[in-house]
C-alpha positions in Angstrom: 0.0 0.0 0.0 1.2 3.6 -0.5 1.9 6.3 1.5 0.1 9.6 1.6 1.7 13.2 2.5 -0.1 16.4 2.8 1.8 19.7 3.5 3.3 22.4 1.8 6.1 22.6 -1.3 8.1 25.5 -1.5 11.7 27.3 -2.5 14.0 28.0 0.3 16.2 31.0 -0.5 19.5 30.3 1.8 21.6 32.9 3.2 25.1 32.8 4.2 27.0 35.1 5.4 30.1 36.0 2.1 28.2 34.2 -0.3 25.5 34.4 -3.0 22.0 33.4 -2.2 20.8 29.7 -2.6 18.1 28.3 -4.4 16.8 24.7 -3.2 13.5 22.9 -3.1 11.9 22.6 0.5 8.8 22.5 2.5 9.1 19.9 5.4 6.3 17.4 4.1 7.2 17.4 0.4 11.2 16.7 2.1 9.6 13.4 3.8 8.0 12.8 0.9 10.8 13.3 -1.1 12.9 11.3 1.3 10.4 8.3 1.1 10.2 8.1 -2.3 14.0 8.0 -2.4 14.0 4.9 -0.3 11.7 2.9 -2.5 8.6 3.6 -0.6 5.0 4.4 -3.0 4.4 7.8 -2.1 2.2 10.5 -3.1 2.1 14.5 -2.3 -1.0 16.2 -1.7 0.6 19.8 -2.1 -0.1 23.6 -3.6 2.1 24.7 -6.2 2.5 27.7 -8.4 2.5 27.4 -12.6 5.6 29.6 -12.2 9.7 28.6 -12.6 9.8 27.2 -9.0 6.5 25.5 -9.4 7.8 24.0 -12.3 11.6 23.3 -10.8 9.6 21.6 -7.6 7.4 19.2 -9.4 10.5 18.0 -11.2 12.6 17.3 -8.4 10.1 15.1 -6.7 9.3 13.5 -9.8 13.0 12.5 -10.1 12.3 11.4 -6.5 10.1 8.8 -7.2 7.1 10.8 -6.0 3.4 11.1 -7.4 2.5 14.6 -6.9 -0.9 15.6 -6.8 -1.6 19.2 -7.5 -3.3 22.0 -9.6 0.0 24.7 -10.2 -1.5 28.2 -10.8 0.0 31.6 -9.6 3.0 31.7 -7.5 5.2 29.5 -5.8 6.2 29.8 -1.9 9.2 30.4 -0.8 11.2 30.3 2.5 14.3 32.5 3.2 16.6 30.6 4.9 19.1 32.6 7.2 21.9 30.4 7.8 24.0 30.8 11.3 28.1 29.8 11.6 26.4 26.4 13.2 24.7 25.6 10.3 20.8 26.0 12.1 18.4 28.4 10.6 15.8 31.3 10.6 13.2 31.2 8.1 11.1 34.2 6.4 7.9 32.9 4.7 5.8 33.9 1.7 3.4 31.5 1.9 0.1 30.2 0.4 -1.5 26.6 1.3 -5.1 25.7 -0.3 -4.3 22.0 -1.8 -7.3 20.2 -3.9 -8.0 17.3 -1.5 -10.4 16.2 -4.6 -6.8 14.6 -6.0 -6.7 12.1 -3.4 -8.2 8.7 -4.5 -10.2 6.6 -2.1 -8.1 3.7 -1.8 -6.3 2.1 1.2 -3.1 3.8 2.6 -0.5 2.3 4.8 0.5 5.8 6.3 -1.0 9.3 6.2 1.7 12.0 7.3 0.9 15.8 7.8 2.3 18.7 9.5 4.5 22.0 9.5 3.1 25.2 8.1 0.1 23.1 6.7 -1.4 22.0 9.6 -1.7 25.5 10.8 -2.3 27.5 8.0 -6.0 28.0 6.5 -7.8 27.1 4.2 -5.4 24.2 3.6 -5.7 23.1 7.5 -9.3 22.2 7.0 -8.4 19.9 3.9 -5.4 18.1 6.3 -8.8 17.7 9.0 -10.7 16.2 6.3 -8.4 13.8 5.4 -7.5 13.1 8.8 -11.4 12.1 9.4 -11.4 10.1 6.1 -8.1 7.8 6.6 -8.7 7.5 10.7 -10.5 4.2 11.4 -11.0 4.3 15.7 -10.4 0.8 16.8 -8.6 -0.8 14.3 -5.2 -1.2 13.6 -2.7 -1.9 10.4 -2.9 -2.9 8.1 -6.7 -2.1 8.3 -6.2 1.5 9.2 -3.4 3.6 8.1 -1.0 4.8 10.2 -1.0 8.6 10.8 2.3 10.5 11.5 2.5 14.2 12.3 5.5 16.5 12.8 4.6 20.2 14.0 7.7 21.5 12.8 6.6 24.8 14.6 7.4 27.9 12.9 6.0 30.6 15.1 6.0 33.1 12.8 3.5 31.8 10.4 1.2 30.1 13.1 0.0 32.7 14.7 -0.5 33.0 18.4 0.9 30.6 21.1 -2.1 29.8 22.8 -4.0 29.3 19.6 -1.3 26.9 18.0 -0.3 24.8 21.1 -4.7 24.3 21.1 -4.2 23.1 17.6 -0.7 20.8 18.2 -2.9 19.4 21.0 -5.8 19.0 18.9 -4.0 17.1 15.8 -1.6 15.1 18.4 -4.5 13.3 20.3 -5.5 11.9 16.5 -2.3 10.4 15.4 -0.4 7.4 16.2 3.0 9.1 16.0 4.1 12.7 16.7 7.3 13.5 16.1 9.2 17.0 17.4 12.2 18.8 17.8 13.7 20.6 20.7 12.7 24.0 19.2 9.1 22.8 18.6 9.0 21.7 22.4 10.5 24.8 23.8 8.1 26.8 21.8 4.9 24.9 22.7 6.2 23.7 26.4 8.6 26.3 27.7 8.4 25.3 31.1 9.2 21.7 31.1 12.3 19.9 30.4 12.5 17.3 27.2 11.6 14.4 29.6 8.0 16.2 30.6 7.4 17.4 27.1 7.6 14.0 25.7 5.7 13.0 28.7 3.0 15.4 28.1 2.6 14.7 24.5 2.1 10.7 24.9 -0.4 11.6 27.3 -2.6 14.0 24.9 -2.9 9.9 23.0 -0.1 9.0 20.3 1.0 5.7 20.6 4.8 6.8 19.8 6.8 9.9 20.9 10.2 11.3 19.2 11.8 14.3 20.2 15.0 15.3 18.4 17.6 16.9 20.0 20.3 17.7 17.7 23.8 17.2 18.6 22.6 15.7 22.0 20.3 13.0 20.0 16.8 12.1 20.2 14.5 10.3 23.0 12.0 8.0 21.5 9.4 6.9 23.9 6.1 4.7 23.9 4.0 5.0 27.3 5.9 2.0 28.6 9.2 2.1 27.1 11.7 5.1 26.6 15.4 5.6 25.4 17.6 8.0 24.8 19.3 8.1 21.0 22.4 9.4 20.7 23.3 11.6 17.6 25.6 10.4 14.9 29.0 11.6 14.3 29.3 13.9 11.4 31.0 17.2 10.4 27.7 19.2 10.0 27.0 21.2 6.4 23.8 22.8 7.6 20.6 20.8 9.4 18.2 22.2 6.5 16.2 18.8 6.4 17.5 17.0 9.2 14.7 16.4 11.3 12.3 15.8 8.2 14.9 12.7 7.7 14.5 11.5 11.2 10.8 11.3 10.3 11.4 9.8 6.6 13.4 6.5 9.0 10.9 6.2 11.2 7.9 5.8 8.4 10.3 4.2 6.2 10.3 1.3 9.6 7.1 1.2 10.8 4.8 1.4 7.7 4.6 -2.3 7.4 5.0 -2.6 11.1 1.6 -5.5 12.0 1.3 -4.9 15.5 0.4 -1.3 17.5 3.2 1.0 18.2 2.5 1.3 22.3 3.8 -2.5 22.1 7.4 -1.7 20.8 9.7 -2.5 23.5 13.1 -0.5 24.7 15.5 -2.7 22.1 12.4 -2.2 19.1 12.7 2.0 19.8 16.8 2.1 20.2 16.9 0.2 16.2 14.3 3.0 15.3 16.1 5.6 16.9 19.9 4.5 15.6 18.8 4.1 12.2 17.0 7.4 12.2 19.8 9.4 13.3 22.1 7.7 11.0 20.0 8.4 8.0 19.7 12.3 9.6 23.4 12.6 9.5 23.6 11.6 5.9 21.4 14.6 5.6 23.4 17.2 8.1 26.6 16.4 6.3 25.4 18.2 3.0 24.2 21.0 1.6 20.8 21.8 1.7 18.0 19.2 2.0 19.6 16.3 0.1 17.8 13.4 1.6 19.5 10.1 1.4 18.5 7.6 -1.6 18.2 3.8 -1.2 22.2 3.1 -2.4 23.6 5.6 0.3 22.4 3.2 3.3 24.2 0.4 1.9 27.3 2.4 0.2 
């Protein structure tokens, strides 16, 4: 069965500091698509592009990907400036638009639906990620009757709008899924006041099955309600992180997608091989430029 992504497509325009601007295609759900598709996975985009250069530029480079993209382009493209810093982590500006045509997705049986970033936030495109959410979501049963639903906030606070109103919403979305994945930043934004340990804590108890936090340098945890451990980050001379996290998320789909039994059963040696791999495949990414997710040959070159 294939494997659904909704969320945005868009340029990011990189900065650095003594050098020209950067052009590269981004948008962190068309990356795990992008990264999916790479690794021999069926995967479709459900995305909103422009009928403009990038538009055009985008829907080639996930085509070369391996990925089906399902879209209508018309006007103009959105883009994401990318502020690089000496450590390689980044700011982003947006110009953003997200209204996808849900009406592109066939009815037929998934093994994963993944969502998130700007696109689970931003209107009217947020109501089509609900939608679909409603449609693919099967209460009570498990793969490989119901799909597996993955989200990753991939907070950007300057296109979400308020705190109070977005944490509502991460809350919201999280209680739905079987899997959220977060980073550090995402965390600190949405729990300020609690360490990585609570947060993880008080996002398995809003309902996901399966908890990863990513922690750069310092690794990841990866936690179910009954088993938790600690993942530590691979070495690598970093490039920039521009896609990082998005791989961590490609790994662990890429994993569990055929996975027959419920995630909240994966024991402490089940989450460490989820975690190692994941932060091996994220180092690939860390260790170039841009978001150059790895293909099938890099894992065994």
């Amino acid at each position: 069965m294939s494997i659904l992504v909704a969320g945005e497509a868009l340029i990011d325009i990189v900065s650095t500091s003594g050098a020209r601007n950067r052009y590269a295609p981004g948008g962190a759900p068309a990356n795990v698509a992008l990264g999916l598709g790479r690794l021999g996975d069926e995967v479709a985009l459900l995305t909103d592009l422009g009928d403009d250069f990038h538009g055009g530029f985008l829907l080639a480079h996930l085509r070369e990907s391996h990925v089906e993209v399902l879209a209508r382009p018309n006007g103009r493209t959105s883009t994401a400036a990318a502020r690089l810093a000496r450590d390689g982590t980044a700011d982003y500006d947006f110009r953003l638009r997200w209204d996808p045509d849900e009406s592109l997705v066939e009815d037929r049986a998934r093994a994963v639906f993944h969502f998130g970033s700007i696109a689970a936030f931003l209107q009217p495109g947020a109501e089509a990620v609900d939608r679909l959410i409603a449609r693919f979501a099967s209460p009570g049963e498990a793969p490989p009757e119901a799909p597996l639903l993955t989200f990753d906030p991939n907070i950007r606070p300057s296109t979400i709008g308020p705190h109070e109103a977005a944490l509502s919403r991460f809350e919201e979305l999280a209680a739905r899924v079987d899997l959220v994945k977060l980073s550090d930043a995402d965390a600190a934004w949405l729990y300020p006041d609690l360490d990585a340990q609570a947060q993880v804590d008080r996002v398995l108890g809003l309902g996901p099955d399966l908890v990863a936090l990513t922690r750069g340098g310092d690794g990841a945890i990866v936690a179910t309600a009954s088993a938790r451990i600690p993942v530590e980050s691979a070495e690598v001379e970093v490039k920039d992180t521009i896609g990082a996290g998005d791989t961590f998320m490609v790994s662990l789909i890429h994993d569990l997608h055929t996975l027959r039994k419920p995630l909240c059963t994966l024991g402490e040696a089940e989450l460490r091989r989820l975690g190692e791999r994941a932060a091996r495949l994220a180092a690939l990414t860390v260790g170039r430029e841009g978001a150059d997710l790895p293909w099938a040959e890099d894992l065994t070159g």
